[in-house]
C-alpha positions as CSV (number, residue, x, y, z in Angstrom):
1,X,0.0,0.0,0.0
2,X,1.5,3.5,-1.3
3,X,0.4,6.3,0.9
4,X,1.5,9.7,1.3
5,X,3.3,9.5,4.5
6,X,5.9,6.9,4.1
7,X,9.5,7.7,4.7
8,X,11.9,7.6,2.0
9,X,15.3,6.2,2.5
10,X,17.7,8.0,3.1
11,X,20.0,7.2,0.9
12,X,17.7,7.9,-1.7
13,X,16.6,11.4,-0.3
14,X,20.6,12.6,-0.4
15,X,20.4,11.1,-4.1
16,X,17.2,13.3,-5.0
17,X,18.8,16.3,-3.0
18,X,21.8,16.3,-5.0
19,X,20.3,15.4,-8.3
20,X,17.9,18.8,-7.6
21,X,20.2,20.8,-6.9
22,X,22.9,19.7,-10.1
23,X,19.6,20.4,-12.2
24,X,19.3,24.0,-10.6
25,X,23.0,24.6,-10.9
26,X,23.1,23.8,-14.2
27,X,19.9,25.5,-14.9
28,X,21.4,28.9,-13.3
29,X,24.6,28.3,-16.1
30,X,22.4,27.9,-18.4
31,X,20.0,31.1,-17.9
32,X,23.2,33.2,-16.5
33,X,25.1,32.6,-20.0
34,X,21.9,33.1,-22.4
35,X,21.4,36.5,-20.4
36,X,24.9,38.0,-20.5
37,X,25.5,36.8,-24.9
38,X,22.0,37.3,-25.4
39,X,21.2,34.0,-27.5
40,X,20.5,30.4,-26.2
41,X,23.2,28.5,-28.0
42,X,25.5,29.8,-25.8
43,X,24.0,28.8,-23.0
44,X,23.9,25.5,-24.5
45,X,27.4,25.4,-24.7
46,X,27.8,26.4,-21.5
47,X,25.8,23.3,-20.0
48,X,27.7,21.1,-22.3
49,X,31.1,22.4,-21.4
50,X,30.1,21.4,-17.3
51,X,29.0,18.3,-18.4
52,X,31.7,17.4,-20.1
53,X,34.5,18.6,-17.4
54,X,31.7,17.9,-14.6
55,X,35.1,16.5,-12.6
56,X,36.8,19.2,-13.0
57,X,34.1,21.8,-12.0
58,X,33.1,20.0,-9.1
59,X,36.3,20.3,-7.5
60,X,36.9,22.6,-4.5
61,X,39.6,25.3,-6.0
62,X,42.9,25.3,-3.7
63,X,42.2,22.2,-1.2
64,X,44.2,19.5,-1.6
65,X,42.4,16.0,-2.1
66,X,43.7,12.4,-1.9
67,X,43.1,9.6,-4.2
């Protein structure tokens, strides 16, 4: 029985959480590039261009990581 007030995993809340808020960060590139060229396809490759180097962009500038 599905019903409104069951509890999600957790696991699967962080997942959504995250997943949201890459969609509104890429969302934001997307709008923030159209605005300042003033036509869509640059927006476009804006969103491509994070996608593509999305390891690289979603590194934190200056702290050292281990691998």
């Amino acid at each position: 029985a599905t019903g409104s007030n069951e509890i999600i995993e957790p696991v699967y809340f962080y997942i959504g959480i995250v997943f949201g808020l890459q969609g509104i960060y890429v969302t934001a590139l997307f709008v923030t590039s159209w605005l300042m060229s003033g036509t869509w396809l640059a927006g476009m490759l804006t969103v491509a261009w994070f996608v593509i180097n999305r390891a690289a962009c979603n590194l934190a500038a200056g702290l050292p990581y281990s691998e």
